[in-house]
N, C-alpha and C positions, 0 to 999 in steps of 0.2 A: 503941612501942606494944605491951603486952602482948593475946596473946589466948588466949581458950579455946577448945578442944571445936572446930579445924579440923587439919586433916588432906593430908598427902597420899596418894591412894591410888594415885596409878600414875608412872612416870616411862621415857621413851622417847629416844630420839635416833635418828638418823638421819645417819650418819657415812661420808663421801665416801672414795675411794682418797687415798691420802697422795702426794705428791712430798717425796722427800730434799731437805734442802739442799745436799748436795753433787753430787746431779743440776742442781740451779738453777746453780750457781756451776760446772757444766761447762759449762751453757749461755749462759753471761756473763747468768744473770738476775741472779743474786745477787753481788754484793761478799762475797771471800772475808776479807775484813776482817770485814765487818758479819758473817758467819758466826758467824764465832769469836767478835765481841763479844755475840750475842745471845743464842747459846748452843742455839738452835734445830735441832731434827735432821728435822723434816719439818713438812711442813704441808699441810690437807684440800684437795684440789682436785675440784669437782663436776662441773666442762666445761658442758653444756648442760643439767642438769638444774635445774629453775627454783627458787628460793628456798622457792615457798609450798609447790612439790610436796614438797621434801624436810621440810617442817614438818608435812605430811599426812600422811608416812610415821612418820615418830615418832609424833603422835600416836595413829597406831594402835595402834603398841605400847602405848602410854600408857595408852591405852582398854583392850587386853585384860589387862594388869595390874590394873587398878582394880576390877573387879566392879561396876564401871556400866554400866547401860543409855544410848543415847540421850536418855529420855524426862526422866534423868534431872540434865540441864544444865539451867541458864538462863542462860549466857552464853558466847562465846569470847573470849577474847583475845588478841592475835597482834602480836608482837614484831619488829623487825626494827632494821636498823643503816643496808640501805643500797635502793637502789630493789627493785620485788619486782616489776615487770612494768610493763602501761600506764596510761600516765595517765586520770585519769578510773575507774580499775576499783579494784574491792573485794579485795584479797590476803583479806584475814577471811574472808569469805564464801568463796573458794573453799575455802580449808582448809576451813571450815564442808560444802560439800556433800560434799568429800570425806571428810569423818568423821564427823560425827553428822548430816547431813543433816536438820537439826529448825529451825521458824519459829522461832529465837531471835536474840536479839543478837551481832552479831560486830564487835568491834570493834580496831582498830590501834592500838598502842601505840607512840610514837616517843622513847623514851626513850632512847638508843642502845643500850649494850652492860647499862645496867642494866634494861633492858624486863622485864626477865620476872621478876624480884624485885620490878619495881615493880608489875608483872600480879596476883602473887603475892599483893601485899596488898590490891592494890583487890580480887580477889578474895574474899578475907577479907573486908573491909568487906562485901560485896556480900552474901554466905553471912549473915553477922550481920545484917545489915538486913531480910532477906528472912524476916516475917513474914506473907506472905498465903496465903490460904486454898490456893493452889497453888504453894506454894514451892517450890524445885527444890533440892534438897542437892549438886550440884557444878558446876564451873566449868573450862571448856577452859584450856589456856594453849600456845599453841604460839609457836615464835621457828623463823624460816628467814634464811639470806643465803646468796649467791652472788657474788662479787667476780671472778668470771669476766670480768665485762662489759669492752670495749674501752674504756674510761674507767677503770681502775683496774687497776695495777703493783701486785700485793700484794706483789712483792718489794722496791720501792723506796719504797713510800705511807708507811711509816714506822720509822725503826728503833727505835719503841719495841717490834713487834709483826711478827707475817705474818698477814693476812688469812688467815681460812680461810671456806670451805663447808662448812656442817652446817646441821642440825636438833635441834630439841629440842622436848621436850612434857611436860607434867607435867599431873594431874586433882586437882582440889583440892577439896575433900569434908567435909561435914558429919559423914560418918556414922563416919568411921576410916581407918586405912590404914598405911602400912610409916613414914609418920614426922606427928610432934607439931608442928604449928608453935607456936612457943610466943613467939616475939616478933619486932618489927623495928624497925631503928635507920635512919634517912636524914637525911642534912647535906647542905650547898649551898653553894658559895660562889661568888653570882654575878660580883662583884666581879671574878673570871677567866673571863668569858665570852668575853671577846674573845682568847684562847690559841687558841681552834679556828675563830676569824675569819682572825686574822692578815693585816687590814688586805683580806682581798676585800669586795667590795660584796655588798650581802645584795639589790637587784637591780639586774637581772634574776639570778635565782638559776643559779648558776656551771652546773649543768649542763645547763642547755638553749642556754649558748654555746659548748656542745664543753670546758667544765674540766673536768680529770680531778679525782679527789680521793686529793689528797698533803697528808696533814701534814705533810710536812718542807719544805715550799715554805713552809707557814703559820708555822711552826718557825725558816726562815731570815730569812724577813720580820721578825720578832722581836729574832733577834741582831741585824740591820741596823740597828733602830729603837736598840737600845741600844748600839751605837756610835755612834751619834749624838747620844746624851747621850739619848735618850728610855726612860726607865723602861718596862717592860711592865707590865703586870697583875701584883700581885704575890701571893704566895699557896703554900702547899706543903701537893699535896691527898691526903699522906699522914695531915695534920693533921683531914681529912674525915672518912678512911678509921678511923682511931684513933676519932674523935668516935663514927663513927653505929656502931662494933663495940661503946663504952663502953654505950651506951645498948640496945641491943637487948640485951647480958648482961645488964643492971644491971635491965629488965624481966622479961627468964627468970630472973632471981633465981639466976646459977649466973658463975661468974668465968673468966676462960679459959681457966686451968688445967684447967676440967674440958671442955674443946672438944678432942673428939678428934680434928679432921681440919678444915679450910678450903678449902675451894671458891670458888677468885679468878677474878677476869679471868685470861685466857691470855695475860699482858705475856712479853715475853722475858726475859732473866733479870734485866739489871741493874737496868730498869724496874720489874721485877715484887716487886723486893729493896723500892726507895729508896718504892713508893707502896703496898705491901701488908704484903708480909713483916713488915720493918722496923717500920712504924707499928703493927703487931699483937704484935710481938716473940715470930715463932715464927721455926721455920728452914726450908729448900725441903721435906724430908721430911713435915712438918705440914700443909704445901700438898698442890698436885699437881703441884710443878715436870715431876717426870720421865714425868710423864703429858703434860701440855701442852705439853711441847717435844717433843712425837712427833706435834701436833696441830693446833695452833696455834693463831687467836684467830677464833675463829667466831661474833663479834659477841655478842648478848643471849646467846648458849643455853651459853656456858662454864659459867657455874654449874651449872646443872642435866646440862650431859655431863658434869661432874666429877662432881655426884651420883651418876649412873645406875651409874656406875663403882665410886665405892666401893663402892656398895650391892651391886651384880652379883658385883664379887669378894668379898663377902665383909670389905672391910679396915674396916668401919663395921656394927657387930651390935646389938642391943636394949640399951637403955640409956647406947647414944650418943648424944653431941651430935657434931653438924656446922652450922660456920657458913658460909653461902653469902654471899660479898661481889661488890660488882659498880663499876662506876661509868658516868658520864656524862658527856657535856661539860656545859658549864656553871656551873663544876664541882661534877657531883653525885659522892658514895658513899650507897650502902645494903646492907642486908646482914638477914638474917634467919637466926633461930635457931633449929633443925630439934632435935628427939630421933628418933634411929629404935627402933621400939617391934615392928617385926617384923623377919624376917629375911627377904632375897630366895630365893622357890623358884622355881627356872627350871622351864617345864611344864605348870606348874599354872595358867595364865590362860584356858581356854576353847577354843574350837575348835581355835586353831591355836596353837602352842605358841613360845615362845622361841627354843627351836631349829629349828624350821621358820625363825622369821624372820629366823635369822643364816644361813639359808644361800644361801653365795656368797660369805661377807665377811666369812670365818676370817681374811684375810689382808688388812689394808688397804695393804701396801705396793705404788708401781706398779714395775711390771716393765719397765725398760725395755732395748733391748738393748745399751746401753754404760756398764748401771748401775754402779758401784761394789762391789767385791765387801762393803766396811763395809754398805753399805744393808740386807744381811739383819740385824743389828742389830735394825735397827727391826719388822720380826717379833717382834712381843713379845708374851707372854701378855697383856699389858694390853689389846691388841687381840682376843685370839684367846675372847672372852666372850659368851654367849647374850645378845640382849635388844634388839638396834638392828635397825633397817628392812634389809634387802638392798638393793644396788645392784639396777639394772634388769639381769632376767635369773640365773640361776643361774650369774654368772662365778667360776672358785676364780682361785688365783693369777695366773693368766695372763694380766693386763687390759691394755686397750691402753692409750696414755696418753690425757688428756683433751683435747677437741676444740680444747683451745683453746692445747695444748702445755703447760700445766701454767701460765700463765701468768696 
C-alpha cells in the first residue's frame, strides 16, 4: 500500500542497562554454547520498571522531537509482545495519561513483535480517513515489554533470540517530519500458525496455570511430532519476509539497491541470516547486526530502536531510504518504506533538550563486581548518543544490577 503526504515527526526509545552475555554464562544463565552460536554480546534488562512506564518515557522523547502539541492527536496506539500489568486494566491509557493526557482513543495493539509497523499503518489509514471538521493531524505509537517477570528465562525462552526490556515511540503526522513514509508490504502465512502453539491447549490459557513462555519447549514438541512420522506445519517465513519487502518497494517505486540501511527484528545471528538477511539479500552491515547484538530483542519496538539510532548517529541523512521489517507469529512479515528528508538536531526539541534526557545513560553497560574485563567492549559509541529516556535517577556508570539479577 502506497501512501502520500504522512510523516514521521518524532522518534524515541527508552533503553534499559544491558547484562553481557558472558556475565549470564558466569552465572550458569546462559549455555556457553548457545553463546557463541547466537553470536549475542548483551542484552537490555529493565528489573522492576514496568513495560507501559518505559513506553511513556520514549514517548516523551518522541513528543519533544515532533513539534506537536497534545491538542494535536486523535489517537494512541500501544504495542506490546508480552503481559503489561493487571488484568482487566488499560496499558493504552496509562501511557495515554502519562503523555498527552487528552479524551482521546487509546488503543492496544497485539500483533507481537510486528505491533508497531502494524500501528504505523493503521495509523496512516486513520490520518487519511480523517476528514471532519476537527481532524487532529497526528497519532501516538508507543511499544513497552519487560520479560523480567517470574514466568520467563530470557535466557533459555528461545535460541532464536534474548528477550530484552525497552521502549520505543514514534508520532506520525500529517503535517511533515525527519522521514517520508512512503509505503507498506505485509504477507501471512496462516497455514503455520500452529509453530508457536506447539501442541499446548489454547484453554485455559497457559499462563494463568503457572506456564512459563518458552519456545523451545513449543520447538521440541515439534521435532517429537516428526519423528513420529508427523509432518509440522510446513512453510519458510523467509519467503514472507522477501514477499511483503517486494511489495512495499515495488509501491515506493524505488528497488533495494537503493535502500540504504534495514531495520529488523533483533533475531540472533544465525536466525536473523536464514529469516531476514538472506530473504532480503543484503549482508549484517546493511542491518543492525552489530547494534542488536549489544541489545537484544525487545519485542514490537526493534524497528523503531534501530530507527532512532541511525537517525541519532547520523549513519542515515536526507535522501535516504530505510526499510523497517518486522514479524509475527502466525506467521506474519511487514515492513514499511521510510525516506528521511531531514537531518537529526539534538537540542533543538523545546524545553528540555536531548541531552538533558540522556543524562545518566551515557553508559548502558552493568557494572558488575566480577564483571569480565571484555565487557567494557560493549561501552560503545553506539550507546553513548543523545535522544533516549534516562534510567530512574541521574545514575552514570556505576549501576547496580537489576532486581531481579539480570534474569
Amino acid at each position: 500500500m502506497r501512501v502520500d503526504d504522512i510523516y514521521l515527526a518524532g522518534v524515541g526509545t527508552y533503553l534499559p542497562p544491558v547484562v553481557t552475555t558472558e556475565h549470564a554464562v558466569g552465572r550458569s544463565w546462559y549455555d556457553r554454547a548457545d553463546r557463541e552460536a547466537s553470536g549475542m554480546e548483551a542484552v537490555m534488562v529493565a528489573g522492576e520498571t514496568p513495560a507501559p512506564e518505559m513506553a511513556a518515557r520514549a514517548a516523551q522523547v518522541a513528543l519533544r522531537r515532533s513539534g506537536h502539541g497534545p491538542d494535536d492527536f486523535g489517537a494512541l496506539l500501544h504495542s506490546d509482545s508480552y503481559h503489561q500489568g493487571p488484568d482487566g486494566w488499560s496499558a493504552p491509557h496509562y501511557v495515554l495519561r502519562r503523555t498527552l493526557d487528552r479524551p482521546i482513543t487509546a488503543l492496544e495493539i497485539r500483533q507481537g513483535c510486528l505491533g508497531m509497523i502494524a500501528s504505523l499503518e493503521m495509523a496512516a489509514h486513520r490520518l487519511i480517513a480523517d476528514r471532519g471538521r476537527d481532524r487532529k493531524d497526528a497519532v501516538l505509537l508507543t511499544a513497552g515489554d519487560n520479560f523480567s517477570a517470574p514466568g520467563v528465562d530470557r535466557w533459555r525462552a528461545s535460541r532464536m533470540f534474548l528477550l530484552a526490556d525497552g521502549g520505543a515511540a514514534a508520532v506520525v503526522s500529517r503535517r511533515g517530519g525527519f522521514a517520508r513514509v512512503l509505503a507498506f508490504g505485509t504477507v501471512s502465512n496462516p497455514g503455520m500458525e500452529e509453530l508457536h502453539r506447539g501442541g499446548e491447549v489454547i484453554f485455559p490459557p497457559g499462563v494463568t496455570i503457572g506456564r512459563s513462555l518458552n519456545f523451545e519447549e513449543r520447538s521440541d514438541y515439534w521435532r517429537r511430532q516428526w519423528a513420529a512420522g508427523i509432518a509440522p506445519p510446513m512453510g519458510h517465513f523467509g519467503e514472507c519476509v522477501a514477499e511483503a519487502a517486494d511489495r512495499a518497494l515495488e509501491e515506493a517505486g524505488i528497488s533495494m539497491e537503493k535502500v540504504t540501511r534495514v531495520c529488523h527484528t533483533a533475531f540472533a545471528r544465525n536466525s536473523l541470516e536464514a529469516m531476514f538477511l538472506d530473504p532480503l539479500e543484503i549482508d549484517a552491515d546493511r542491518g543492525l547486526w552489530d547494534f542488536t547484538r549489544r541489545i537484544g530483542h525487545a519485542g514490537a519496538a526493534d524497528p523503531f530502536i534501530g530507527l532512532e539510532h541511525l537517525w541519532t548517529s547520523g549513519q542515515v541523512v536526507p535522501g535516504d531510504h530505510v526499510l523497517l521489517i518486522g514479524s509475527a507469529p502466525g506467521m506474519e512479515a511487514g515492513c514499511v518504506v521510510l525516506e528521511i528528508i531531514a537531518p537529526y538536531e539534538p537540542g533543538d526539541h523545546g524545553s528540555e533538550s536531548d541531552e538533558a534526557a540522556s543524562r545518566g545513560a551515557e553508559s548502558h553497560e552493568l557494572q558488575n563486581d566480577d564483571h569480565e574485563p571484555e565487557d567494557q567492549e560493549i561501552q560503545h559509541d553506539d550507546h553513548k548518543r543523545p535522544g533516549h529516556e534516562p534510567r530512574d535517577g541521574d545514575q552514570g556508570p556505576e549501576n547496580r544490577e537489576p532486581e531481579n539479577g539480570g534474569r
